[in-house]
N, C-alpha and C positions, 0 to 999 in steps of 0.2 A: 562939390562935396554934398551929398545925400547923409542928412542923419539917418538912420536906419533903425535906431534903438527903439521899442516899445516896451512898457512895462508889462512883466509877468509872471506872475505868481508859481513861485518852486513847489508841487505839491509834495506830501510827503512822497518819500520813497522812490520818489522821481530820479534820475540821473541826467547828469549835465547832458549827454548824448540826445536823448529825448525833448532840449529845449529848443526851440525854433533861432536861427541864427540870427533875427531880431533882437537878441535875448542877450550877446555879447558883445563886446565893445568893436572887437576884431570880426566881423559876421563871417565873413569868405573863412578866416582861419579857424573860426568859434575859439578866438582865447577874449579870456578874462570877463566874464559872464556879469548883468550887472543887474541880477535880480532879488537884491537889498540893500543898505545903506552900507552893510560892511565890505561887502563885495565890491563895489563902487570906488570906496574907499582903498581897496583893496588894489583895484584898477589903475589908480591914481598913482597910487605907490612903484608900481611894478612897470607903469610905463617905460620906463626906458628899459627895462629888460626883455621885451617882448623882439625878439627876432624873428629874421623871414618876413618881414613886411617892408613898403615902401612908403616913402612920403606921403602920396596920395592917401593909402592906407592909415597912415596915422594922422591924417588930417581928419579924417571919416572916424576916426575911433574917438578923438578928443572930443565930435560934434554928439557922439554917441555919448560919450561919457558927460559932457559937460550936460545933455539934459536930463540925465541918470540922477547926476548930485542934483539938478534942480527938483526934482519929480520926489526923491528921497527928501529935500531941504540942505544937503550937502555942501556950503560953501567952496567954493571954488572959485581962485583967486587967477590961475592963471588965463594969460589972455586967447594962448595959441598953444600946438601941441609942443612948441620946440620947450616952451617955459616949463614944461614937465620933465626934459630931458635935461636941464641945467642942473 
């Protein structure tokens, strides 16, 4: 599993479209973008709603996400991506 996530900055007026797929949790799908603390958060939340993806995939999006909340300060308690699905 490759993290993929880099931080980066929404400038104004930007649209999701325009961010590099680095830039979301889900990169191949570009869902659930993780570029601020709420978003992130937001990431966290919605994980198990995200359809059209496979294990692999969401092993790759929790590695994305989990250095998201690090990079934000975002506590994150779960160990693996299933603990988000419980």
């Amino acid at each position: 599993m490759d993290i993929t996530w880099r931080p980066v900055r929404l400038r104004p007026n930007e649209i999701r479209a325009q961010l590099p797929a680095s830039a979301f949790a889900f990169p191949k799908e570009r869902k659930e973008p993780l570029t601020d603390a709420t978003h992130v958060r937001s990431a966290i939340a919605r994980f198990p709603q995200v359809d059209g993806v496979d294990n692999d995939e969401r092993a790759q999006a929790f590695g994305n996400i989990k250095a998201a909340a690090k990079y934000y300060g975002i506590a994150l308690h779960a160990k693996n991506w299933r603990d988000l699905t419980a």
